[in-house]
C-alpha positions in Angstrom: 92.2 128.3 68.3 88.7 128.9 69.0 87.4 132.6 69.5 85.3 132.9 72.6 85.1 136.0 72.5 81.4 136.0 71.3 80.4 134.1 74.4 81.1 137.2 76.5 79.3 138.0 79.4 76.8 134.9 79.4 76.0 132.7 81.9 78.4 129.6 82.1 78.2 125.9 83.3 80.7 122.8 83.0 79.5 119.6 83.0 82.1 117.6 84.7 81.3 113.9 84.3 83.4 111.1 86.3 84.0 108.4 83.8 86.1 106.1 85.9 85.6 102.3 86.3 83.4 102.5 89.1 80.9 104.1 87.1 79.6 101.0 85.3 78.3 99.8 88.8 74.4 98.9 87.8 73.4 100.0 91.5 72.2 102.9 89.5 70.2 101.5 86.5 71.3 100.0 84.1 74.8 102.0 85.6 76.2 105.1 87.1 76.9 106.6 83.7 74.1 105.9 81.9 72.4 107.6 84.9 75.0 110.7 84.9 74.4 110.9 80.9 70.4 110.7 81.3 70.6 113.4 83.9 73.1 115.7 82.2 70.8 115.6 79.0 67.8 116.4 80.8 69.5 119.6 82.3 70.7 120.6 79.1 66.8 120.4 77.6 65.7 122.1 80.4 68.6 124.6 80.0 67.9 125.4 76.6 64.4 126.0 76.9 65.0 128.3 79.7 68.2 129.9 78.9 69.1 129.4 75.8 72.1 131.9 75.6 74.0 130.1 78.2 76.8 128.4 77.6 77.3 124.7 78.4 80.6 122.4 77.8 81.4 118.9 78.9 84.6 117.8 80.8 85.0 114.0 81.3 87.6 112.8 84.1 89.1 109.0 85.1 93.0 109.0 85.1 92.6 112.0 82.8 90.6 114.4 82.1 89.5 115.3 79.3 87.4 118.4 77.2 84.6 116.3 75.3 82.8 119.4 74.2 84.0 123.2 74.7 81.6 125.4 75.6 78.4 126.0 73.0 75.6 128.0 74.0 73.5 125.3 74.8 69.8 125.7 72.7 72.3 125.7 69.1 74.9 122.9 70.5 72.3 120.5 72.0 73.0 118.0 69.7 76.7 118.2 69.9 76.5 117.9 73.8 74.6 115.3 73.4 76.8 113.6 70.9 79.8 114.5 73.5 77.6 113.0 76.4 76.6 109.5 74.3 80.4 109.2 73.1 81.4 108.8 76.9 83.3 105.5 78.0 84.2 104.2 81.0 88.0 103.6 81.6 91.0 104.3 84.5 90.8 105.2 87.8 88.9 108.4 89.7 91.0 111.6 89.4 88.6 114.1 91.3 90.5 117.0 91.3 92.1 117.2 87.4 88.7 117.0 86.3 87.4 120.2 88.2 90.5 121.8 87.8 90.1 121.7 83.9 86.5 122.3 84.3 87.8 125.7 86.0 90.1 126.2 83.2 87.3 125.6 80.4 84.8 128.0 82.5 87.5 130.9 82.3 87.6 130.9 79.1 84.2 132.4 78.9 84.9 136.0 78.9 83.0 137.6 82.1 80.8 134.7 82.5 77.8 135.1 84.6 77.7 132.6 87.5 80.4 130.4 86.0 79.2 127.0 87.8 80.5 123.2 87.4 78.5 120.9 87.6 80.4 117.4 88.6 78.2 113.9 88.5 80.6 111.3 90.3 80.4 108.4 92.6 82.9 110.0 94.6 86.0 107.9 95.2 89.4 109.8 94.7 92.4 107.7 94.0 94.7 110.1 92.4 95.5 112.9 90.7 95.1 116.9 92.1 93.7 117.2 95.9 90.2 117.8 95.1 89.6 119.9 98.3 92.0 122.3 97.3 90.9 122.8 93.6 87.2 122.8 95.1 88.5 125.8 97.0 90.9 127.4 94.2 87.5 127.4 92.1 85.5 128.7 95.1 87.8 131.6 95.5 87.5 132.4 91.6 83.5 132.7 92.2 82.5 129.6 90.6 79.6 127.7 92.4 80.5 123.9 92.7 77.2 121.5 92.3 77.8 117.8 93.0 75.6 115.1 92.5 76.3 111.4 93.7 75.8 108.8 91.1 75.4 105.4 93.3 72.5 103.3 95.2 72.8 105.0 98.1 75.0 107.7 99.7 77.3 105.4 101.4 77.5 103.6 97.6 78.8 107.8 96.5 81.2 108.2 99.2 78.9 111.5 100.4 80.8 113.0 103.1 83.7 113.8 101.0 81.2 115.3 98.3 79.6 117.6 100.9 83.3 118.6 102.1 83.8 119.3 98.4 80.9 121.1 97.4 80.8 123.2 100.9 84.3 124.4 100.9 84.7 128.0 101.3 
């Protein structure tokens, strides 16, 4: 078992990254991952010339979810994020709420993380899995800010009022 232990005290982010079918839609060019994967390595750049002790993982949803890279602090694990981020595939259905609710479970183990956030990139379209309103509001409660950014053409295209609901819960 990893020993986080030395990440103590640092500021924390998830990447949470929807990987579902509905994210190879080219209404984003060339498609809603590519885009999500572009943007989350741009962050991470900008991250680790900024902040380089913070700590940055990557949690991958569809039916599953899945932990693609624990959390690294991100100016020495920038290529393995980014290794993590270009090994995503597409697959299943859209299961919201198991992917923040892992990326909860990943941010708590960071020992007294600063500003724990999660950061999910989704088209928005739950079809199964945990209630995503309630797990936004579990992680809420826990202090955890909740960022969400709609991957589509348009915010009809990202389903946007139930990422607002999600991201504004209290």
């Amino acid at each position: 078992a990893r020993d986080y232990r030395a990440l103590q005290g640092r500021r924390a982010v998830v990447l949470c990254i929807d990987v579902s079918g509905s994210m190879g839609l080219s209404d984003y060019s060339p498609n809603r991952l590519a885009g999500a994967t572009q943007a989350s390595e741009r962050y991470c750049e900008t991250l680790a010339a900024r902040e380089a002790d913070t700590v940055i993982g990557l949690v991958a949803f569809s039916d599953e979810a899945c932990v693609h890279c624990p959390p690294v602090p991100v100016r020495k694990g920038t290529a393995t994020l980014f290794s993590a981020l270009r090994g995503l595939e597409i697959l299943g259905g859209t299961h919201i709420g198991d992917g923040l609710e892992l990326a909860g479970h990943e941010l708590a183990r960071v020992p007294s993380a600063m500003n724990p956030t999660v950061i999910m990139l989704t088209d928005g379209e739950s079809n199964g899995g945990a209630d995503p309103l309630a797990i936004a509001h579990e992680l809420k409660r826990r202090g955890i800010q909740l960022d969400i950014i709609g991957i589509g053409g348009s915010p009809k295209d990202v389903n946007e009022p139930d990422l607002k609901r999600m991201a504004s819960v209290v």
